[in-house]
C-alpha positions as CSV (number, residue, x, y, z in Angstrom):
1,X,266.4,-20.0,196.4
2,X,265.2,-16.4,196.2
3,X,264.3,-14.1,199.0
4,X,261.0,-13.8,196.5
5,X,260.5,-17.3,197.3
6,X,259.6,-16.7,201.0
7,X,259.4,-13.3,201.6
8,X,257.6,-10.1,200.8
9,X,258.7,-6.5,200.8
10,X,257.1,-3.1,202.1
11,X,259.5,0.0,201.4
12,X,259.4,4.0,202.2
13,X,261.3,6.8,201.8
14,X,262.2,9.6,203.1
15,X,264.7,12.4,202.3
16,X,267.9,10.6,200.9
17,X,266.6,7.8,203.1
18,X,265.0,4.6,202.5
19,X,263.4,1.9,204.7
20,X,263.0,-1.7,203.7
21,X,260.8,-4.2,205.5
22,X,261.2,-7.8,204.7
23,X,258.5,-10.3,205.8
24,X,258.4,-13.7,206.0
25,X,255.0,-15.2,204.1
26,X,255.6,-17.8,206.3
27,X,256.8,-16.9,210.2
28,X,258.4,-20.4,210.3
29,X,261.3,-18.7,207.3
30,X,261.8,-15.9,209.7
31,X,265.2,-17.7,211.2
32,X,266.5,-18.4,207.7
33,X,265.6,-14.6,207.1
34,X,267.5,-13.7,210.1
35,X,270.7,-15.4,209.5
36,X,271.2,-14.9,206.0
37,X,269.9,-11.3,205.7
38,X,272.6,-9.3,207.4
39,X,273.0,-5.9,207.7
40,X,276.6,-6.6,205.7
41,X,275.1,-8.8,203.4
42,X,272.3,-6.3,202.2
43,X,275.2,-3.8,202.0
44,X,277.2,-5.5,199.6
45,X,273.9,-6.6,197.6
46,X,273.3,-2.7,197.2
47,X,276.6,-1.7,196.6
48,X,277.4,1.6,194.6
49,X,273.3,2.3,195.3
50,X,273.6,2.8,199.3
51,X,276.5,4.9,200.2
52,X,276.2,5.3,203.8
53,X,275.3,3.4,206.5
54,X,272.7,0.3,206.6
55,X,271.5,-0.8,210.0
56,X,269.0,-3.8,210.5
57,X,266.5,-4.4,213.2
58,X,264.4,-7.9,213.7
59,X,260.9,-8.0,214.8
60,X,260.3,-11.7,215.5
61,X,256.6,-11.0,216.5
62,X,255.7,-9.9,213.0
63,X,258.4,-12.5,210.9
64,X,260.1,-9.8,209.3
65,X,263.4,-7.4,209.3
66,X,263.7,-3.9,208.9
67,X,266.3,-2.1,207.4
68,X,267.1,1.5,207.5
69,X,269.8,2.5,204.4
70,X,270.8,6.0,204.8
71,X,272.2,7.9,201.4
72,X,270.4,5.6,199.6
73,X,267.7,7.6,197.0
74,X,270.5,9.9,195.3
75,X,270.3,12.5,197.6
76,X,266.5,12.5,197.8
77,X,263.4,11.6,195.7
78,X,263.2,15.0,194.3
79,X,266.8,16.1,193.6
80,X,267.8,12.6,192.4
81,X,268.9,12.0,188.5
82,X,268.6,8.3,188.6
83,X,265.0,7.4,186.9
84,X,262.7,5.6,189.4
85,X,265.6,5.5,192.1
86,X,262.5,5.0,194.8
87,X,262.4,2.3,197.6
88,X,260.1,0.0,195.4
89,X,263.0,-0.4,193.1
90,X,265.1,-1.4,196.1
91,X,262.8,-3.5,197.3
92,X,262.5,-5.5,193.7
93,X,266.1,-5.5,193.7
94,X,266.3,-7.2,197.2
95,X,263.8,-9.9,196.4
96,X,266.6,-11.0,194.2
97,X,269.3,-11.9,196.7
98,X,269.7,-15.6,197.0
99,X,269.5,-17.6,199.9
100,X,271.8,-20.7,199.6
């Protein structure tokens, strides 16, 4: 299945960083979330995108993860090339990682 399947994403973005929430639609998914959406996991799903560090904090109370990817937006919104390089595109991207 596909995060999309039971999950929703909120994203910002700030300097050459960008956040990435991931909520459960349903707080019963929040453990499959959890084990399957690992801070190493969502690093190798962005790989050559986020080049430095990724860390990943749960919130249990609200069904969802957080993840803070540093050097992630090209070196920041404005000075980036990339076209649309923005945390929405991340988050799109990440509603396509599959859960087995």
């Amino acid at each position: 299945m596909l995060l999309r399947d039971i999950a929703h994403t909120r994203t910002g973005d700030k300097g050459n960083r960008s956040t990435l929430s991931v909520i459960a639609h349903d707080k019963n998914d929040f453990a499959l979330l959890e084990q399957h959406l690992t801070a190493e996991r969502v690093q190798v799903h962005f790989a050559g995108t986020v080049l430095g560090p990724l860390e990943r904090y749960a919130l249990p109370q609200l069904g969802a993860l957080h993840f803070v990817m540093h050097k992630a937006l090209g070196g920041g919104v404005t000075r980036s090339l990339a076209l649309d390089a923005h945390g929405k595109c991340l988050s799109a991207h990440l509603l396509t990682f599959v859960i087995e």
